[in-house]
MIFI-682640 format. One line per 10 residues: their letters; for each residue x, y, z of N, C-alpha, C. Coordinates in steps of 0.02 Angstrom, whole numbers, plus 50000, padded with zeros to 5 digits. Layout:
N
a> X Y Z X Y Z X Y Z; ...
end
This chain:
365
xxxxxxxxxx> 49667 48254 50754 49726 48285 50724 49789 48256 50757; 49850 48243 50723 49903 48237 50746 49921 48266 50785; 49957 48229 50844 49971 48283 50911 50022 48329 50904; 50080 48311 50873 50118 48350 50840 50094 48407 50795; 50058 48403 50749 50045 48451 50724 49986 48503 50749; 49978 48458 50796 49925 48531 50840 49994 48561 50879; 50028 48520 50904 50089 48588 50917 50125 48617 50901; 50124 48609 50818 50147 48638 50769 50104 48716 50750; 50055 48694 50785 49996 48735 50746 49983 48795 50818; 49982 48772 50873 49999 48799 50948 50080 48863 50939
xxxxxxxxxx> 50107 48821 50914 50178 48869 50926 50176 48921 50843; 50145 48912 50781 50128 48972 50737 50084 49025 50759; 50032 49010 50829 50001 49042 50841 50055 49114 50896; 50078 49083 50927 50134 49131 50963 50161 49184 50910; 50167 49175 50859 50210 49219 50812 50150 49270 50771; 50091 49259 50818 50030 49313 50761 50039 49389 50782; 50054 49406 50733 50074 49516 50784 50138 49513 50784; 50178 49460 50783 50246 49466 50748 50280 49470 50676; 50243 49426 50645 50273 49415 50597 50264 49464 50519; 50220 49489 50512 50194 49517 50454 50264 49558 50449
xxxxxxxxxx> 50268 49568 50373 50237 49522 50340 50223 49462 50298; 50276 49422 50353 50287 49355 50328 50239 49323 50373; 50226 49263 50363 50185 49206 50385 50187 49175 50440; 50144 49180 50501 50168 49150 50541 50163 49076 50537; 50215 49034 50548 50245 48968 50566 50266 48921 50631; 50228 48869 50624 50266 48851 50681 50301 48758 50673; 50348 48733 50680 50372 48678 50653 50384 48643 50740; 50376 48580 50734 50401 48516 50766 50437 48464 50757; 50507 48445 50755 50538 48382 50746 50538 48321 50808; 50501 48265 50771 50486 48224 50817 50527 48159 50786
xxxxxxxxxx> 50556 48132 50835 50602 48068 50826 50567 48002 50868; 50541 47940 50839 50517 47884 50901 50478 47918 50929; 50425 47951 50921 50351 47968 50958 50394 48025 50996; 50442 48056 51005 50455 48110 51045 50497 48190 51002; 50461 48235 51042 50462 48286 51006 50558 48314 51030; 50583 48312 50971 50668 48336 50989 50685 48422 50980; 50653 48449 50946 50644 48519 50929 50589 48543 50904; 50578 48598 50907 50528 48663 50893 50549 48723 50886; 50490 48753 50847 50521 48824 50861 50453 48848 50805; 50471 48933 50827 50409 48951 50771 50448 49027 50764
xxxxxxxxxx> 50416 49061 50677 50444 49124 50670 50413 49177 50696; 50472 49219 50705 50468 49274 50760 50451 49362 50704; 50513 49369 50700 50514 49434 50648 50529 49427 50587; 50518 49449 50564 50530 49452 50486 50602 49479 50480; 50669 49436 50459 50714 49429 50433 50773 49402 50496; 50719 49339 50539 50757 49303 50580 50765 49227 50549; 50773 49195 50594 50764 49141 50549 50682 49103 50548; 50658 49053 50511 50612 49030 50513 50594 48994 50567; 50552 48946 50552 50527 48903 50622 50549 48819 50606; 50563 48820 50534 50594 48754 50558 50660 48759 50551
xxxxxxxxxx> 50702 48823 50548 50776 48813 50570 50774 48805 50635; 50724 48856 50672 50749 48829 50749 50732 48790 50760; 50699 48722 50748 50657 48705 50767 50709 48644 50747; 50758 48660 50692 50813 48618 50669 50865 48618 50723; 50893 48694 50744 50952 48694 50776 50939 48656 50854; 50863 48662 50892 50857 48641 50936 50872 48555 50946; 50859 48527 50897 50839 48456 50895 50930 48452 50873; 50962 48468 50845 51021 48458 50845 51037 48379 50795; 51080 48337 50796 51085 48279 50780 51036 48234 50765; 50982 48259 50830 50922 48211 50833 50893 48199 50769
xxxxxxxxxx> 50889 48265 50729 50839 48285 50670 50858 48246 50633; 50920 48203 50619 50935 48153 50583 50905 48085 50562; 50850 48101 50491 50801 48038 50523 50733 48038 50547; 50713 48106 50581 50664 48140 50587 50602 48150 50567; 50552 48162 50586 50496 48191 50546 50496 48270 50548; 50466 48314 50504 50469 48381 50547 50396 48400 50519; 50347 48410 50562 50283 48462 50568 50288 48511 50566; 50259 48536 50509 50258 48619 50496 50189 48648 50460; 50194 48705 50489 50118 48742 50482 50105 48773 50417; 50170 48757 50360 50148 48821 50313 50212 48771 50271
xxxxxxxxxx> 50204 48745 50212 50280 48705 50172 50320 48753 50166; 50374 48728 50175 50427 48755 50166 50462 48794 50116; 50482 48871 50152 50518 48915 50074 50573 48875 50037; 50574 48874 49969 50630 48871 49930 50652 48924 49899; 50662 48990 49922 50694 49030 49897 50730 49065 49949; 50766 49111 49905 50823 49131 49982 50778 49208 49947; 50753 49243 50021 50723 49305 50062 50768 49347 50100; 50752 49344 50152 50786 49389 50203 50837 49321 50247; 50826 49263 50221 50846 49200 50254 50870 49143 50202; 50874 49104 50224 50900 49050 50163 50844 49004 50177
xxxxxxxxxx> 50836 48963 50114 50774 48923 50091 50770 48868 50180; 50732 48853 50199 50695 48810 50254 50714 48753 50209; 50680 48742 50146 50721 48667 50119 50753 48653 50106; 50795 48681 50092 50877 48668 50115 50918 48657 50193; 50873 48710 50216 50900 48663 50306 50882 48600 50298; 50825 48604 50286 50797 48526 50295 50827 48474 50260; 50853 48476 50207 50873 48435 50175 50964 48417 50214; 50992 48476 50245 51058 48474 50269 51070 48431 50317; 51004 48430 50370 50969 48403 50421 50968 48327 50426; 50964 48304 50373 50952 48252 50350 50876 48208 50380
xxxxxxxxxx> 50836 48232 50386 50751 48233 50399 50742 48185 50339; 50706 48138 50374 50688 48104 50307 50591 48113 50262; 50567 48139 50326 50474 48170 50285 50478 48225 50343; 50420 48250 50295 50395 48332 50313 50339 48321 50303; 50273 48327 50350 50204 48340 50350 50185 48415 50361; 50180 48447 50312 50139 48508 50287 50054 48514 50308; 50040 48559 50349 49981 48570 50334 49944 48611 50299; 49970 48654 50246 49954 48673 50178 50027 48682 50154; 50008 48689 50069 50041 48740 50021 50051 48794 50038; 50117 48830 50021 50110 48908 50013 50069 48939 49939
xxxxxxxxxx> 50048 48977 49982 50014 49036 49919 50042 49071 49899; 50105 49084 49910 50171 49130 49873 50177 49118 49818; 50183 49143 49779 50183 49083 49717 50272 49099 49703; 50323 49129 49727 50374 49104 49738 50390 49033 49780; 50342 49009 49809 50346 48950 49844 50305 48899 49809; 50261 48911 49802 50188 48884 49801 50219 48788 49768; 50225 48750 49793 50246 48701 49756 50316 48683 49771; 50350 48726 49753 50413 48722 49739 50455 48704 49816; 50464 48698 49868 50483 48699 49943 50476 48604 49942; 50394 48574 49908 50386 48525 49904 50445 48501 49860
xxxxxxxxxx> 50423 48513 49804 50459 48474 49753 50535 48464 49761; 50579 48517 49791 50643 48516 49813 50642 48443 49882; 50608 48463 49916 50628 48405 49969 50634 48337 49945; 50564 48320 49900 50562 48268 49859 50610 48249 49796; 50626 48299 49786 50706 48279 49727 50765 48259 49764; 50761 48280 49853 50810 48252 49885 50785 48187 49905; 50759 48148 49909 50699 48101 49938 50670 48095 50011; 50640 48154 50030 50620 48152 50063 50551 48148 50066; 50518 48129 50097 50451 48089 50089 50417 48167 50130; 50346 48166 50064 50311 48249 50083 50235 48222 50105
xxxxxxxxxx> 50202 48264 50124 50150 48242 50149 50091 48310 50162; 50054 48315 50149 50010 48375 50172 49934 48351 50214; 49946 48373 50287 49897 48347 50328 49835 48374 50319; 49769 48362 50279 49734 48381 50257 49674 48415 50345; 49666 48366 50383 49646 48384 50449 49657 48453 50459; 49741 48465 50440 49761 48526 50505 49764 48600 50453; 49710 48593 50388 49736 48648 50331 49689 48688 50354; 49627 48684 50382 49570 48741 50406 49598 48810 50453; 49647 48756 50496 49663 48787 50570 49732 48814 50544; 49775 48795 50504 49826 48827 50468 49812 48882 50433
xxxxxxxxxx> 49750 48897 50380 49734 48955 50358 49713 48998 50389; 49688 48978 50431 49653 49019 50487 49701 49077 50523; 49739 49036 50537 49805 49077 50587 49835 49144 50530; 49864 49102 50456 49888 49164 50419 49836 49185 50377; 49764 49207 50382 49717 49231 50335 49738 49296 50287; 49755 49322 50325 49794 49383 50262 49851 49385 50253; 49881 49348 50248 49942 49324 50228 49902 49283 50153; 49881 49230 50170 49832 49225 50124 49797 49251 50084; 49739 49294 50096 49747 49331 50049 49770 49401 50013; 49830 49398 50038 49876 49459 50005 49934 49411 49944
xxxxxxxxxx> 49924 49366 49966 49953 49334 49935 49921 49299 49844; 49843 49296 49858 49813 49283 49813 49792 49334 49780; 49779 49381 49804 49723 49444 49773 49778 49517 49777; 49842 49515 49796 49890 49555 49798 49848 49635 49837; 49810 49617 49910 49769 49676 49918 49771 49637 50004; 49770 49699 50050 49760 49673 50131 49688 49644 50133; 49684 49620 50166 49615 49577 50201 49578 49627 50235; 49515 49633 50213 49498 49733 50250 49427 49703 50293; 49447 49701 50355 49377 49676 50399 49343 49771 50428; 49275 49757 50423 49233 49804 50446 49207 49771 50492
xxxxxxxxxx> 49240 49841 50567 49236 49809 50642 49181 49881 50681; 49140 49822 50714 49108 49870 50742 49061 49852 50822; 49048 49894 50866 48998 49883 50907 48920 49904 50913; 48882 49873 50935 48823 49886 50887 48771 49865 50961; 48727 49912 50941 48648 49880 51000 48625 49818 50946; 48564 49765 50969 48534 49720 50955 48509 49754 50882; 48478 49830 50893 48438 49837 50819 48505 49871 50768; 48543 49863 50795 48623 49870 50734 48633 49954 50732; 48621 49981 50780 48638 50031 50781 48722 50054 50830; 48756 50099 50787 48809 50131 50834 48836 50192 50877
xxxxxxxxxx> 48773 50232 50865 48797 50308 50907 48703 50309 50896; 48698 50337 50970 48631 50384 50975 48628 50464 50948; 48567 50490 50943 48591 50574 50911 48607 50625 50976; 48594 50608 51020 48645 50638 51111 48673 50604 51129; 48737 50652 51153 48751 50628 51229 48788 50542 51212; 48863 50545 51166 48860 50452 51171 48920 50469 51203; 48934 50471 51267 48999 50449 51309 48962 50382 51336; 49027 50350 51350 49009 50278 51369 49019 50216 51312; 49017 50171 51324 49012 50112 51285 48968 50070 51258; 48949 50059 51201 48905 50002 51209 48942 49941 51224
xxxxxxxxxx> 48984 49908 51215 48997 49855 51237 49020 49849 51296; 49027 49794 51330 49078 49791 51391 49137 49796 51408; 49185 49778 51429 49270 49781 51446 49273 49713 51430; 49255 49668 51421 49277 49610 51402 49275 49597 51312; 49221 49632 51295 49223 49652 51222 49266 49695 51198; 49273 49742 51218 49319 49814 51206 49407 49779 51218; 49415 49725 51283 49467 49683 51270 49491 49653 51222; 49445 49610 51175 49425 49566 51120 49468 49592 51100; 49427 49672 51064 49442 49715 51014 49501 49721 50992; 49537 49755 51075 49620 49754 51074 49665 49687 51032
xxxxxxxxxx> 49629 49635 51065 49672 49574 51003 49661 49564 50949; 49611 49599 50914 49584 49616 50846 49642 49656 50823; 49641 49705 50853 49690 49746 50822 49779 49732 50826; 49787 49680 50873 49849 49663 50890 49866 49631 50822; 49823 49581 50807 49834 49544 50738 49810 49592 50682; 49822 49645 50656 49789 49694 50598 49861 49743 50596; 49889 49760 50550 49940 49779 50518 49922 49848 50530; 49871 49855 50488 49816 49935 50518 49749 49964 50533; 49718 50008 50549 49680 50029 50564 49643 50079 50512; 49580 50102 50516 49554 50158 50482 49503 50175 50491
xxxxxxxxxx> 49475 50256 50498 49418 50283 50529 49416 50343 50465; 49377 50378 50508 49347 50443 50461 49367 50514 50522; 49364 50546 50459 49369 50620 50524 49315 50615 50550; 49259 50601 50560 49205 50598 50595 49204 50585 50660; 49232 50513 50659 49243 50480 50721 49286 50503 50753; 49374 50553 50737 49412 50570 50748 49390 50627 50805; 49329 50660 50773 49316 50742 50794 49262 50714 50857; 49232 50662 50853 49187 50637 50908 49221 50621 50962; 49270 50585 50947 49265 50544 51017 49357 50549 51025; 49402 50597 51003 49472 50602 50998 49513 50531 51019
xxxxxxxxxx> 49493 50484 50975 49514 50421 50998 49596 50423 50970; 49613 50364 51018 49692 50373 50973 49699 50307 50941; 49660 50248 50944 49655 50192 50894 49730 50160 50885; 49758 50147 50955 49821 50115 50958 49806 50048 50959; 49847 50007 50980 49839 49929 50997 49866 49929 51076; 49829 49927 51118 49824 49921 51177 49832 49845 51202; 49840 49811 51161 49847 49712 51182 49909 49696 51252; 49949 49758 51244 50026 49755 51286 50062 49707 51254; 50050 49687 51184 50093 49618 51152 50139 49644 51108; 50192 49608 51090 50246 49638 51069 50206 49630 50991
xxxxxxxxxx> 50243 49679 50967 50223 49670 50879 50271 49695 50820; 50279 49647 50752 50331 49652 50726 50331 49757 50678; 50289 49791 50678 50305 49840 50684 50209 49895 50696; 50237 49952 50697 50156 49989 50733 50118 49976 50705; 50058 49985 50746 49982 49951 50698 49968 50052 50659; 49973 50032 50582 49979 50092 50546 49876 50122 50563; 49896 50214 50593 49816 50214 50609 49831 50277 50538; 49743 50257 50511 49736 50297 50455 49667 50332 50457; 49677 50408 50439 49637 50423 50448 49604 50460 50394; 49536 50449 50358 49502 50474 50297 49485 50548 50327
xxxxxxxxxx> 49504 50609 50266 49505 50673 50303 49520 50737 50233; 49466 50725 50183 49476 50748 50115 49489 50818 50124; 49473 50854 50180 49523 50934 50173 49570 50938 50226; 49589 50873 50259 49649 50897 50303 49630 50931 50350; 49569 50914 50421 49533 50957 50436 49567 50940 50518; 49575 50884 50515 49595 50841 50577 49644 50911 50617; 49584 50912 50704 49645 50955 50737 49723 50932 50759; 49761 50980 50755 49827 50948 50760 49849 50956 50825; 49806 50957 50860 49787 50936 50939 49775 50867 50974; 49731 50849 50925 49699 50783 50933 49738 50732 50948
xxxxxxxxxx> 49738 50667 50993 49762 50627 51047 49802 50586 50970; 49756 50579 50928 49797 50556 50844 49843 50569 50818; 49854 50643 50813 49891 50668 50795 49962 50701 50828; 49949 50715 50902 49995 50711 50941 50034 50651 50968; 50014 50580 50969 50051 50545 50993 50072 50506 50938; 50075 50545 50856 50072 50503 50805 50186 50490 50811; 50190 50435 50812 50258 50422 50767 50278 50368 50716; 50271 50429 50674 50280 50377 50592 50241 50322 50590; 50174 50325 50648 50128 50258 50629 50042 50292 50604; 50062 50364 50578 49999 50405 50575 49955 50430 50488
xxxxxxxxxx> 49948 50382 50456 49925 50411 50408 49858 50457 50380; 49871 50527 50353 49804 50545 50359 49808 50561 50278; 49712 50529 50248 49692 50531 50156 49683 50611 50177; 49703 50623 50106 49650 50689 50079 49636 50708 50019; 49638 50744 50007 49615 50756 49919 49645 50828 49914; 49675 50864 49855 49684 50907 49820 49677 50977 49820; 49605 50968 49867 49572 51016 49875 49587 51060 49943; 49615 50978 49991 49654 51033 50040 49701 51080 50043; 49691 51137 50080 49744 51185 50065 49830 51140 50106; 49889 51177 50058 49931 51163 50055 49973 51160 50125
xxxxxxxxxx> 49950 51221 50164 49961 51230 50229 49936 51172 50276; 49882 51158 50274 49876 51119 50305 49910 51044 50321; 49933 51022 50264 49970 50963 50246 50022 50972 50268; 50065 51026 50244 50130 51047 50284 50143 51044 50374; 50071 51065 50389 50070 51059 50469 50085 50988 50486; 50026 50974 50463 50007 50902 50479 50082 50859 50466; 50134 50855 50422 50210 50823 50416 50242 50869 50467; 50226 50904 50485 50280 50949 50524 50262 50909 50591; 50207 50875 50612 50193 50854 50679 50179 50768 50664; 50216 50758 50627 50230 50686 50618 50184 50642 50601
xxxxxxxxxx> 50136 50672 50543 50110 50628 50513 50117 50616 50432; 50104 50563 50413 50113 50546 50336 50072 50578 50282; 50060 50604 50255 50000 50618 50204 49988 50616 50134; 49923 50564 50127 49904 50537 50067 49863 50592 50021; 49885 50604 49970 49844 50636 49922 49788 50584 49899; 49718 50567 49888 49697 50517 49851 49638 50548 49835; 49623 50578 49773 49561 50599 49730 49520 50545 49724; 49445 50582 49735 49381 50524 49711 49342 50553 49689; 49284 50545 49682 49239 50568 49661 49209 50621 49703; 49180 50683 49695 49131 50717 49738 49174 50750 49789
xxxxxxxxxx> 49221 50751 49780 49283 50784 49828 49284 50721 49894; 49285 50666 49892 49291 50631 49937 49352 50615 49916; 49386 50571 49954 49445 50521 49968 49444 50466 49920; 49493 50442 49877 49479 50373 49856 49516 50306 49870; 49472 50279 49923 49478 50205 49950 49502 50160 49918; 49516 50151 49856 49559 50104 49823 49628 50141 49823; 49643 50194 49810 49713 50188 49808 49740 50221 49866; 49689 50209 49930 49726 50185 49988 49733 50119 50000; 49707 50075 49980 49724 50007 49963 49779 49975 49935; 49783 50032 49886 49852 50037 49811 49914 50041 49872
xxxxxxxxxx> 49921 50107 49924 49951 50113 49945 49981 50056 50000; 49909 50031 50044 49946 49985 50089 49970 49911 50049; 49953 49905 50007 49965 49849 49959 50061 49865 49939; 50071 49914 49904 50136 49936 49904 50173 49926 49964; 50142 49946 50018 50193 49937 50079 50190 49897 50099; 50154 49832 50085 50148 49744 50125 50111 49758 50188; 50062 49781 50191 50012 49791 50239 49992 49735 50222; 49962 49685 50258 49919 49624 50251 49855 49647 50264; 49836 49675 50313 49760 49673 50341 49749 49753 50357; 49682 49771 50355 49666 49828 50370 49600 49795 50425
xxxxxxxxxx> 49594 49844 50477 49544 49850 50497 49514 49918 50505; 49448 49894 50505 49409 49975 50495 49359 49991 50542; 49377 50041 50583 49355 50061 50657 49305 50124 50633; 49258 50146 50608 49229 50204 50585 49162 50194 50598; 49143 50263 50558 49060 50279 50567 49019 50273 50504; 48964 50280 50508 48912 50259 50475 48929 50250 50417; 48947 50304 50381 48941 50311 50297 49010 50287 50271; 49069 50306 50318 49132 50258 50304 49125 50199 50311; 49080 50137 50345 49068 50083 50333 49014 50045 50283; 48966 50093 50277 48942 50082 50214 48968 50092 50149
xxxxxxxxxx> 49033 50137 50152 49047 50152 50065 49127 50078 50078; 49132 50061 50136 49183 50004 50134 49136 49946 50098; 49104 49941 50119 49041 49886 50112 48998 49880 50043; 48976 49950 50010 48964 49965 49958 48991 49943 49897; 49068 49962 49900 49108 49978 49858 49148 49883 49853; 49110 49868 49891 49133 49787 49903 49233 49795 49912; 49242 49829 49942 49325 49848 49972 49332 49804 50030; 49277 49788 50083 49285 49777 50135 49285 49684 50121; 49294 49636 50127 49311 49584 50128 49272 49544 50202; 49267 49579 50223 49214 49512 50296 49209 49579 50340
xxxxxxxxxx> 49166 49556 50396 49122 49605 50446 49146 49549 50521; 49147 49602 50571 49148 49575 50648 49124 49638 50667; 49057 49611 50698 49011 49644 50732 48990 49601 50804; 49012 49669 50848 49000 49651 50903 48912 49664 50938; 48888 49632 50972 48803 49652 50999 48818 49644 51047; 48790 49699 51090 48779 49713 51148 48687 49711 51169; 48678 49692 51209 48600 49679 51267 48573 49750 51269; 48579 49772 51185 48538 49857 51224 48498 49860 51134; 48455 49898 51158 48412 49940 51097 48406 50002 51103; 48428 50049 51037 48429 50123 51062 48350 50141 51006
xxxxxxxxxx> 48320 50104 50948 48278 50125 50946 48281 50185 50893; 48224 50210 50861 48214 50282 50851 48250 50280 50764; 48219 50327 50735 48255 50365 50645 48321 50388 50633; 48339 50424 50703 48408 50464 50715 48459 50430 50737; 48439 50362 50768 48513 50345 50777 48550 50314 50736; 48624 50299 50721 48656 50290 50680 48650 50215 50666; 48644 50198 50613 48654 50112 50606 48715 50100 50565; 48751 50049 50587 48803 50028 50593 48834 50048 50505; 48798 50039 50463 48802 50032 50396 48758 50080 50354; 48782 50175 50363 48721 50214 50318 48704 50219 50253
xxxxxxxxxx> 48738 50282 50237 48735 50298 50173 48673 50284 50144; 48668 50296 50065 48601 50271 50042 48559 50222 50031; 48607 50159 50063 48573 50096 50063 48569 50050 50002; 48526 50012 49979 48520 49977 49940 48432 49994 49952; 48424 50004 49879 48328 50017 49892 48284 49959 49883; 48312 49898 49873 48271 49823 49869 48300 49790 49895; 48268 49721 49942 48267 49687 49999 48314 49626 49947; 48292 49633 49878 48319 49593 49826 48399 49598 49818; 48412 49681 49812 48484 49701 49806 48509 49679 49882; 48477 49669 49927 48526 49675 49982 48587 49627 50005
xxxxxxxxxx> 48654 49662 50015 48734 49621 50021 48725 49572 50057; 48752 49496 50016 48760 49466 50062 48812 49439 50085; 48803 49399 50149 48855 49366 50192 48862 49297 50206; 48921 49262 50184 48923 49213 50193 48994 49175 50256; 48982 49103 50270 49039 49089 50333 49014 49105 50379; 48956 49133 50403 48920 49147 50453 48980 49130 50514; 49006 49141 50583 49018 49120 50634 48996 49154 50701; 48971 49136 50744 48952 49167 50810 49006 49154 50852; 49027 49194 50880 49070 49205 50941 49049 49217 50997; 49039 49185 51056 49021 49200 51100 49095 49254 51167
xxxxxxxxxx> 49056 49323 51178 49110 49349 51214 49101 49363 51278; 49053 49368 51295 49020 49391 51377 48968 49354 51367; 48937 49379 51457 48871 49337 51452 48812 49403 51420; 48777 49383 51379 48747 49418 51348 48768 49459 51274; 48831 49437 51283 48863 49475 51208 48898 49415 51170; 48904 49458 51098 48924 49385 51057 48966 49453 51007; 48990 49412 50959 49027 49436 50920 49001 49407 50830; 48983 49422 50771 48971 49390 50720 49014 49388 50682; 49051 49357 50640 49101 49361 50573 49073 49321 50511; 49081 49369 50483 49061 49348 50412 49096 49374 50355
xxxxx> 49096 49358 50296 49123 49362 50246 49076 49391 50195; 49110 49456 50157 49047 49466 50104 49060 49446 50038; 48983 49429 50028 48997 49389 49941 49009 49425 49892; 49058 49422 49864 49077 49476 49796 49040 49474 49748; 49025 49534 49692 48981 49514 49642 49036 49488 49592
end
């Protein structure tokens, strides 16, 4: 890969947990084999990464190449079009390592530079490791819906809670670390009252990294049952959403806003919650990514209902064994080995010694 554009691709990575929900970017202007400016985007409605990346290089950029992780906007946002700096700049090529998927962009960022004549280029090498960085940016951008990973820790035989007694961890502190940067990059979170009433988690982002706003925690809870005690609900500010359905009494909901949380009405079937138009909802608010921290039957009806979009499952060096304990994925299953979901993209992660991490993607019907 171009050395430049791996540090093009190095400095978009700095901006992940900042930027949503714009794209993170990172640009390089290099003059005679030497790099004259950089820069990459920070928050959403600063400037981009190849203005700074313009203002740094100054004069130099005159003439220029500029490496960038994502082509350039042509529309004016919260900022003015990137190809138009560029073009002011007087840069004579731009190596892209993808298209935008905006389809306010999608093309168009190119075609402008090139009506100025500036010579375009898309580094086909560096488009894997470019998508990679903005994946739900990506696809929120294609499928107008967050990227919904089902996250979990699990013994060898895929189980997640024993039927006693589960204080403690299955994974290690170096996994449970991981986790934290899982969630640093995830817009939001989501569990079940289940897990809520087990283990009074508060499902923050613990990374200590700055982030462009709270990781939204949501909690599935069809009568509003959640105590308003709970470590969730007390340290909630305006980053606390809890589903319910109809059926909860009215009081309760009232509490629950009175102690600073949000609350979703969403009817389903069977007096449950309905998971798409909490989707509807984070989709409306430019949520990019959901992650989903829950228990058994909330990850099977994610999984079921084909809502959930890829799996990271963590294994831990243990077997709990036995009918009763929980496996990662309940509910009623699939009753043929024929029907059973599959997964594709396979990747192993190695995280400790003895632990690994899996990601996969599930295949849609």
């Amino acid at each position: 890969m171009n050395p430049f554009m791996h540090e093009a691709l190095e400095l978009a990575r700095k901006g992940c947990g900042l930027t949503s929900p714009n794209p993170a970017v990172g640009a390089v202007v290099e003059r005679d084999g030497q790099v004259v400016g950089k820069g990459f985007h920070t928050w959403a409605g600063k400037d981009h990464a190849e203005v700074v990346a313009l203002r740094e290089a100054g004069e130099a950029a005159r003439g220029a190449t500029v490496y960038v992780t994502l082509e350039p906007c042509s529309h004016f946002g919260r900022t003015r079009p990137c190809a138009d700096a560029l073009i002011e700049a007087g840069v004579t090529s731009v190596v892209a390592a993808m298209q935008d998927p905006n389809p306010q962009v999608s093309g168009a960022g190119f075609r402008k530079l090139q009506d100025a004549g500036i010579k375009v280029k898309v580094d086909g090498e560096a488009t894997e490791a470019a998508e990679r960085i903005n994946e739900p940016f990506i696809h929120f951008m294609r499928t107008g819906k967050p990227l919904v990973t089902v996250k979990a820790a699990l013994t060898l035989d895929g189980k997640i809670a024993a039927p006693q007694d589960n204080v403690g961890w299955i994974t290690s502190d170096i996994a449970r670390a991981d986790v934290q940067q899982v969630r640093h990059f995830s817009d939001a979170i989501l569990t079940g009252l289940g897990t809520v009433l087990e283990d009074d988690c508060l499902l923050t982002d613990r990374s200590g990294l700055p982030r462009s706003r709270p990781l939204l925690r949501i909690v599935l809870d069809s009568q509003l049952r959640i105590p308003l005690g709970s470590k969730i609900v007390t340290s909630a500010k305006d980053d606390l959403l809890v589903v319910g359905t109809s059926i909860a009494p009215l009081e309760r909901r009232r509490n629950l806003e009175a102690a600073g949380a949000h609350v979703l009405i969403a009817d389903g079937t069977g007096g449950r919650t309905n998971l798409p138009k909490v989707l509807e909802y984070l989709s409306a608010e430019r949520y990019l990514s959901l992650m989903v921290e829950a228990g058994s039957k909330v990850n099977w009806n994610m999984l079921d209902s084909q809502i959930a979009d890829k799996v990271l499952f963590y294994y831990a060096p243990k077997i709990l064994g036995g009918l009763n304990s929980l496996p990662v994925a309940g509910g009623q299953g699939r009753m043929r080995r024929s029907d059973a979901m599959l997964l594709t993209r396979l990747t192993v992660h190695p995280i400790a010694e003895n632990e690994f991490a899996v990601e996969a993607y599930v295949v849609k019907d």
